[in-house]
C-alpha positions in Angstrom: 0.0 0.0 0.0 1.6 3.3 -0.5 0.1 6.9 0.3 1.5 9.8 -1.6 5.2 8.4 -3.2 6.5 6.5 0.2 5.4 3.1 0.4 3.6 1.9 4.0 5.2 0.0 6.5 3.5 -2.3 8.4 5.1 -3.5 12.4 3.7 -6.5 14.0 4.5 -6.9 17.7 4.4 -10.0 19.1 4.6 -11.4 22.4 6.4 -14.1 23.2 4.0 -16.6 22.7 3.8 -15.2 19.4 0.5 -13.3 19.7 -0.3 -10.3 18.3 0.0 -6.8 20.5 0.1 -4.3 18.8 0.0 -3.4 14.8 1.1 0.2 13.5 1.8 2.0 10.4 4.1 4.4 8.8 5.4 5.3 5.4 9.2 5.6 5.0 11.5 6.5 1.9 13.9 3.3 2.5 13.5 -0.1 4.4 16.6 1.2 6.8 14.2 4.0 7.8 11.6 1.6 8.4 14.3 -0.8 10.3 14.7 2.0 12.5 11.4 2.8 13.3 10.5 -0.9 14.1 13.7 -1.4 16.1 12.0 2.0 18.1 8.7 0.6 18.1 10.0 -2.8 19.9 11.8 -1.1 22.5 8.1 0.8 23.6 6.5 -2.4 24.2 8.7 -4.0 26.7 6.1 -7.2 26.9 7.1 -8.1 23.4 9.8 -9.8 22.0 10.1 -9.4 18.5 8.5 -7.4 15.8 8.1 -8.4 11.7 8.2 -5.8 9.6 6.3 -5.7 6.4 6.0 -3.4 3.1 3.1 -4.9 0.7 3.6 -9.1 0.8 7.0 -8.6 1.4 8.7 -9.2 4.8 11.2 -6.7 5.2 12.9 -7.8 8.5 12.3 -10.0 11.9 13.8 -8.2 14.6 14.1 -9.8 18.0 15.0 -8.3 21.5 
């Protein structure tokens, strides 16, 4: 999905059971930017453990704590 020219991130928190927490969104110029902002994102939600970040059907990165 893309609004204006920069394509829409999507981050998935998870717990560590693997259940959803908490979704956001936010458009970025490059998938570092987005990296960044996920990495940030993760940090906030101190009862998750990873996040999976997503542009379209593409996965762009699992991070983990």
């Amino acid at each position: 999905m893309m609004i204006g020219s920069m394509p829409t991130y999507r981050c998935f928190l998870l717990d560590k059971d693997g259940k959803l927490s908490d979704v956001s969104f936010s458009d970025h110029e490059t998938d570092d930017d987005a990296v960044s902002w996920a990495e940030r994102r993760l940090r906030t939600y101190s009862d998750c453990s990873h996040a999976e970040l997503w542009v379209d059907d593409r996965i762009v990165r699992m991070i983990s704590r």
